[in-house]
N, C-alpha and C positions, 0 to 999 in steps of 0.2 A: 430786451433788457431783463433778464432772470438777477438777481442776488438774492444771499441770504441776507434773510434779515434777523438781526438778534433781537430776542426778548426777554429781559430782567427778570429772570422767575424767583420771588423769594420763596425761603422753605425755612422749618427749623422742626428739631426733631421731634416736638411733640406739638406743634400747630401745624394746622396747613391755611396759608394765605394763598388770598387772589393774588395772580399774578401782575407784578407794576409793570405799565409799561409807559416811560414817560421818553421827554425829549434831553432830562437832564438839564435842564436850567437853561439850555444853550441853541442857539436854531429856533425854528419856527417852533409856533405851539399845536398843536391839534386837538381837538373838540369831537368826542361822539356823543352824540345823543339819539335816544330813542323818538323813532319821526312820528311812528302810530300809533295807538292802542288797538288797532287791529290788524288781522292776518289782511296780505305777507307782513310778516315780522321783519322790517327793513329796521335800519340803523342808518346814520350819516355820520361823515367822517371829515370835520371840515378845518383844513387848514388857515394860518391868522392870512391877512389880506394879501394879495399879491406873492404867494411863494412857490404855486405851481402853474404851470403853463399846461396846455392840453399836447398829453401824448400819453406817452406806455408807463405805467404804475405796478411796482409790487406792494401785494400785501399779507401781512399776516393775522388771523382772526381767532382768537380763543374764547371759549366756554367754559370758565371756572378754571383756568389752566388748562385746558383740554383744544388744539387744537382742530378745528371743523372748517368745512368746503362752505362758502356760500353756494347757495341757487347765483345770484348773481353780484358780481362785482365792477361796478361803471364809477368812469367820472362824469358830473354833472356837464353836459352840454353848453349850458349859458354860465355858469362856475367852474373852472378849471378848478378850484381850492378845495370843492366840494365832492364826495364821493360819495355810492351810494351804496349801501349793501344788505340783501334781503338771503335771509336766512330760514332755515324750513322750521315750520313753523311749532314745532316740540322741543325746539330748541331746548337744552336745561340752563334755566332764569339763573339769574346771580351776578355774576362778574363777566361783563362781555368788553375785552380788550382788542383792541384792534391796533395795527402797527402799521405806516404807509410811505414807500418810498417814490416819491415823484420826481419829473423832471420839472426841475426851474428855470431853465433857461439854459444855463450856464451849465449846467450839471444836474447832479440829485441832492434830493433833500428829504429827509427821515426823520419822522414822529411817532407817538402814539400817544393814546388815552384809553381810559374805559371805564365804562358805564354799570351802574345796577340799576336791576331791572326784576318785578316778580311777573308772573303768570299765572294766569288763572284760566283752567280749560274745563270748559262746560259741555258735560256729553248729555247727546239726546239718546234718549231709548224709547223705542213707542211696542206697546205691549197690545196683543186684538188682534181682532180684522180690522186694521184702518185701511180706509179707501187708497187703491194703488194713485193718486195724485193728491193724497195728503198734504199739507206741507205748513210747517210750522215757525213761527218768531220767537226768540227770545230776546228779552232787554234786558243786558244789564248797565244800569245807572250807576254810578263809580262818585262819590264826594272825596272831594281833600280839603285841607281848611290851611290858610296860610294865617290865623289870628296869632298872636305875641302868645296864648299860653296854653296855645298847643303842645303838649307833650312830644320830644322829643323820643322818636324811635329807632331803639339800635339796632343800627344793619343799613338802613338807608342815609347814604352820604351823596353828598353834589347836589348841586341844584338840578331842581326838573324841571323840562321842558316841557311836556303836555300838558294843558290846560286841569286846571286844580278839578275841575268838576266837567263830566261829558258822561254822554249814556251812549251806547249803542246797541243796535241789533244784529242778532246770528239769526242767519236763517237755514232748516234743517230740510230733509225730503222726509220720505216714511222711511228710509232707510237709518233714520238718525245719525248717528257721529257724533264728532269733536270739533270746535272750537273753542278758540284762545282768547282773550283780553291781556292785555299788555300796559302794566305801569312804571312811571319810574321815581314814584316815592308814596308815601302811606295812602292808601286808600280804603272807603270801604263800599262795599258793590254791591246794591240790591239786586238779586237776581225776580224777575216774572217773565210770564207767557202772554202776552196778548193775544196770541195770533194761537189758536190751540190745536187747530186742524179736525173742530169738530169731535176732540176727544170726550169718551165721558169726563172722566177727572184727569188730571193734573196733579203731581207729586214732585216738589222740589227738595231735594236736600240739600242742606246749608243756602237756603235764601238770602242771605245777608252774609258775606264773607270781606273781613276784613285784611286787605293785605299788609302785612305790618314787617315783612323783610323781602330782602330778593332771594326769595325762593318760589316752589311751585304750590297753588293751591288748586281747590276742586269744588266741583257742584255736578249736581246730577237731576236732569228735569227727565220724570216719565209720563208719557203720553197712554193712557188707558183707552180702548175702546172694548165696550160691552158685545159680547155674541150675538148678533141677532135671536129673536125668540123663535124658534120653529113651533108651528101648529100641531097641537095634539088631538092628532084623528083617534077615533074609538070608533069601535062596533066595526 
């Protein structure tokens, strides 16, 4: 079963929106939400009760308007309603719509919704001779606050699904990298190192970054190790 599937892209000549993609008042409804706050960067795509049966599904998946391949696209095994979809993991954060044609039995049946969502990628750099089995943690601790007079922040709409408050750890080699945190409405994220891999110091930028829309944010931890002292022979 291949079709096209259409997406409602608004536009207008001096704004650029995310694009809608809904079910139009009529037919089933569908639900994306953001599953993790860490890499893989999946999403789920879950239809109201009872509207899909297990077999062949098309889908369509956009990035701020921008259509993208997932890594992977399944329907849930034990939820025929539910889909799952993991996306690589630099995704650009913002408006993630997704579009799904299922079989219901009888026929097909075609929704969509979408999600925001920011990101936040935390790159290691280790600077020295660190030992070739280095290897280092980072946590970042993430707070949201659901009190009555909390400030509303614009850019993040819908309800969110990931628990208001979680912390987790990246773990890096001596080769350092990137990784991602993933939220899907206002947070803000203590970044430290427990685990330092023996470095001398430690250097975080932006320790505390608050994400306040769906878009991309940054921190940067470096790991120093000092040169050994070589001995000064004389005579």
């Amino acid at each position: 079963m291949r079709r096209v599937l259409a997406l409602l892209l608004i536009t207008a000549a001096a704004v650029v929106a995310a694009p809608a993609i809904a079910s139009g008042g009529e037919g089933p409804e569908l639900d994306v939400d953001l599953a993790s706050p860490i890499e893989p960067l999946t999403f789920t795509a879950t239809f109201e009760e009872e509207t899909c049966v297990e077999g062949e599904f098309d889908s369509l998946v956009l990035a701020n308007g921008n259509e993208i391949v997932p890594i992977s696209a399944t329907q849930n095994d034990e939820n025929p309603d539910q889909f799952i979809f993991v996306l690589p993991s630099g995704t650009p954060p913002g408006t993630l719509a997704i579009e799904i044609e299922c079989d219901d039995g009888d026929g097909t049946e075609t929704a969509g919704d979408e999600q925001e969502w920011a990101a936040l990628g935390v790159t290691k750099t280790v600077s020295g001779p660190a030992p070739s089995g280095a290897a280092f943690t980072v946590n970042v601790d993430c707070i949201g606050s659901d009190e009555p007079d909390t400030p509303v922040v614009e850019g993040f709409v819908g309800a969110a699904d990931l628990p208001p408050d979680f912390d987790v750890d990246l773990h890096y080699g001596v080769a350092g990298g990137l990784h991602y945190v993933y939220v899907d409405e206002l947070r803000a994220c203590t970044i430290t190192e427990p685990v330092t891999g023996g470095a001398t110091s430690v250097s975080i930028v932006e320790p505390v970054v608050v994400l306040v829309a769906p878009a991309p944010f940054t921190a940067t931890v470096t790991n120093t190790f000092a040169a050994a002292l070589q001995p000064n022979f004389t005579g």
